[in-house]
N, C-alpha and C positions, 0 to 999 in steps of 0.2 A: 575345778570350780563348778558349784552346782548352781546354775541361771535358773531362774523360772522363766519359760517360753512367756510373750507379751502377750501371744493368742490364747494361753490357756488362761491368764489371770482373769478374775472375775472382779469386775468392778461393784460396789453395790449399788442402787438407781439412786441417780439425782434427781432434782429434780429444777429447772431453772425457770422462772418466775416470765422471765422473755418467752417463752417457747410454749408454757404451760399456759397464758393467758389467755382468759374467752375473748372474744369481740365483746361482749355488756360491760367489762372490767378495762379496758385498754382508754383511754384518754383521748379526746380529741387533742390532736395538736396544732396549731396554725403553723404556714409557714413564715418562713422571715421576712418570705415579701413581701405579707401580707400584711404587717403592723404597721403603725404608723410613723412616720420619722421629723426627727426636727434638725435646724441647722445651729450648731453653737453659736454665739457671733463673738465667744474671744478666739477661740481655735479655726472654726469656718467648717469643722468636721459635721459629718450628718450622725444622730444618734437615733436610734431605736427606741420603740416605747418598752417598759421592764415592768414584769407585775409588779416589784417595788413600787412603782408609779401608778397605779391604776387609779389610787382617786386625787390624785393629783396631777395629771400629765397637762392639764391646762396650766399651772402655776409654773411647771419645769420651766427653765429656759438655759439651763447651762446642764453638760455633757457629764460634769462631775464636779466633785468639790475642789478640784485642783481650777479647774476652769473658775467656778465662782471667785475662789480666791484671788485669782489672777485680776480677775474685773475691778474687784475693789483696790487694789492694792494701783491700779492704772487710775483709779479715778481719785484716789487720794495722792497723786505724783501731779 
């Protein structure tokens, strides 16, 4: 059988967009600590604020739509 040795193959240049970025082009990112958090009050769990939320995180007050459900569905019992 005729192998090609792995050192002789010659790849041709990638090139990957993580590696190749400048510092002007990269993204500030916050960290997770650093956002703000609220407490459900049907679950009691703490949630994180989401860009989805950004012009409304003062209105939020439930975790998710399974939580909001839950609320109603206790207040109509």
């Amino acid at each position: 059988m005729n192998r090609a040795n792995p050192a002789e193959t010659t790849l041709a240049p990638t090139t990957n967009a993580m590696t190749t970025a400048s510092p002007k082009t990269s993204h500030k990112m916050r960290k997770k600590a650093n956002l703000p958090s609220k407490i459900c009050p049907v679950c009691q769990r703490p949630f994180v604020w989401r860009k989805k939320w950004a012009r409304d995180w003062d209105s939020v007050v439930y975790c998710s739509k399974r939580c909001q459900g839950m609320h109603h569905r206790a207040q109509m019992d």
